[in-house]
C-alpha positions as a Markdown table, in Angstrom:
| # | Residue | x | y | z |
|---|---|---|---|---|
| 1 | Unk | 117.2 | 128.7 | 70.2 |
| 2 | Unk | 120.8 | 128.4 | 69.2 |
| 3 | Unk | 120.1 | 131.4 | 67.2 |
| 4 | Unk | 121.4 | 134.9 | 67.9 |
| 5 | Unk | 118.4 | 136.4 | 66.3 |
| 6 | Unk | 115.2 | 134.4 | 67.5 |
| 7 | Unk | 112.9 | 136.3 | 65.7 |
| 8 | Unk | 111.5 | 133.8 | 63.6 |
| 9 | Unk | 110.5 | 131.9 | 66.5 |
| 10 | Unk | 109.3 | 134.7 | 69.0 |
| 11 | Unk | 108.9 | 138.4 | 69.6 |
| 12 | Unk | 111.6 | 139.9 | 71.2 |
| 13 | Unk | 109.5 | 140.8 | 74.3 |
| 14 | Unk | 108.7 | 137.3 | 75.0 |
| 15 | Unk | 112.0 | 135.8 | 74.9 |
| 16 | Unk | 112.7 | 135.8 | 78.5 |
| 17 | Unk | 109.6 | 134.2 | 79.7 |
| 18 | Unk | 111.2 | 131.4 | 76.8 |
| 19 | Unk | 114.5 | 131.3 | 77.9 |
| 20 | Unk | 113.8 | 131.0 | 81.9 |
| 21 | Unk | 115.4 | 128.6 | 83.3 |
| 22 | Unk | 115.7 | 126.2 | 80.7 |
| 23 | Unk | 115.9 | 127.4 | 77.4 |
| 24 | Unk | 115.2 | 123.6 | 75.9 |
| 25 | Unk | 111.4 | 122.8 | 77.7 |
| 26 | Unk | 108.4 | 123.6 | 78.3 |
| 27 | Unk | 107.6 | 125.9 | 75.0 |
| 28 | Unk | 104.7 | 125.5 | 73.4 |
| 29 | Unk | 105.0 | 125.9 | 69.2 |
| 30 | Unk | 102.4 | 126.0 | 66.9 |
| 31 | Unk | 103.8 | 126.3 | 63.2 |
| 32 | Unk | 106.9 | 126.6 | 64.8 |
| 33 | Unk | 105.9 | 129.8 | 66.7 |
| 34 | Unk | 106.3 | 130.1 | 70.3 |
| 35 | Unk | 102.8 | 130.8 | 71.8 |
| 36 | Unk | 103.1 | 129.8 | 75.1 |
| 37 | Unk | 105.1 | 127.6 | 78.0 |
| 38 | Unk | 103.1 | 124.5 | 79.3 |
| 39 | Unk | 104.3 | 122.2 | 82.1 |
| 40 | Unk | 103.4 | 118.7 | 83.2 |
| 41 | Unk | 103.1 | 116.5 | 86.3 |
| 42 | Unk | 102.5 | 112.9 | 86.2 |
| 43 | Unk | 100.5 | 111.3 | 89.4 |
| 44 | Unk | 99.8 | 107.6 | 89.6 |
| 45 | Unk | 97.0 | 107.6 | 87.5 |
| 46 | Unk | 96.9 | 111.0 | 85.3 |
| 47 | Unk | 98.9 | 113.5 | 84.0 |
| 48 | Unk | 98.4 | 117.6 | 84.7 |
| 49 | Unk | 98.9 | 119.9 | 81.9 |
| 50 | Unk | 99.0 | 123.1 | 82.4 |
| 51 | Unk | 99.6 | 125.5 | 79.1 |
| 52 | Unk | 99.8 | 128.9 | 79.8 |
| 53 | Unk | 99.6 | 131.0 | 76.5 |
| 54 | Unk | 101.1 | 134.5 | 76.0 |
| 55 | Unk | 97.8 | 135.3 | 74.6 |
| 56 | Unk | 94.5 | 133.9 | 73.7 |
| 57 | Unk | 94.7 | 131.0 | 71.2 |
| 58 | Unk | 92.9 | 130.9 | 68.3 |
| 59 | Unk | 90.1 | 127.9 | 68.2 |
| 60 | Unk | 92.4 | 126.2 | 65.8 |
| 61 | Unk | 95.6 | 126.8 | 68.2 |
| 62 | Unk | 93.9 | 125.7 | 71.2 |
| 63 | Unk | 92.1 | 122.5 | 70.0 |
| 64 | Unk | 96.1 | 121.6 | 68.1 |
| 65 | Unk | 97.8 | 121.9 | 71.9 |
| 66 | Unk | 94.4 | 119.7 | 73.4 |
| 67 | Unk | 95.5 | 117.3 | 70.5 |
| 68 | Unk | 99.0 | 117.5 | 71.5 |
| 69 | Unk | 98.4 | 116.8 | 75.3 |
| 70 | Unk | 96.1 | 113.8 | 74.9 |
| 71 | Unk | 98.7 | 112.3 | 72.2 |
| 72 | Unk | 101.2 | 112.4 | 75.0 |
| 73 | Unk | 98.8 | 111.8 | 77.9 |
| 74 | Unk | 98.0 | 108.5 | 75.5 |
| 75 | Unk | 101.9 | 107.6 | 74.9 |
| 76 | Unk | 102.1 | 107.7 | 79.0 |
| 77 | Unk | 99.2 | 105.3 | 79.0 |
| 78 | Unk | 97.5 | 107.8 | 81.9 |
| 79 | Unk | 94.1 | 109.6 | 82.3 |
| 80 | Unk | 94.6 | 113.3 | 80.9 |
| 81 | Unk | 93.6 | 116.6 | 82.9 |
| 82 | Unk | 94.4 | 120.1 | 80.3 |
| 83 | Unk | 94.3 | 123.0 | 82.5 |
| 84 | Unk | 95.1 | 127.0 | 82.2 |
């Protein structure tokens, strides 16, 4: 992100749906690729993922951010619910 060229990271293209508003959260990576923005909200008893990928993830991609999401759902202690 500090980067002037970001192309190792994302397409060009995609860069401002990465960089809006916060250029530090809510980017999902996979082999340090951008793929996607996700977002979270934490009720009393669960916490709401939402990814939204820039395109369809591969089976491998998509069961690697499911992974991801219960490891952090886990480290919350809360019920997890993944949703697109």
């Amino acid at each position: 992100i500090a980067y002037k060229d970001r192309s190792a990271a994302i397409d060009r293209v995609l860069w401002k749906w990465v960089a809006h508003p916060d250029p530090f959260s809510s980017v999902m990576l996979i082999e340090g690729y951008a793929v996607g923005m996700w977002k979270h909200t934490v009720t009393k008893d669960r916490v709401v993922i939402t990814v939204s990928p820039f395109q369809p993830l591969k089976k491998a991609a998509a069961r690697a951010v499911a992974d991801a999401a219960r490891r952090f759902a886990d480290f919350l202690k809360l019920d997890l619910e993944l949703t697109n």
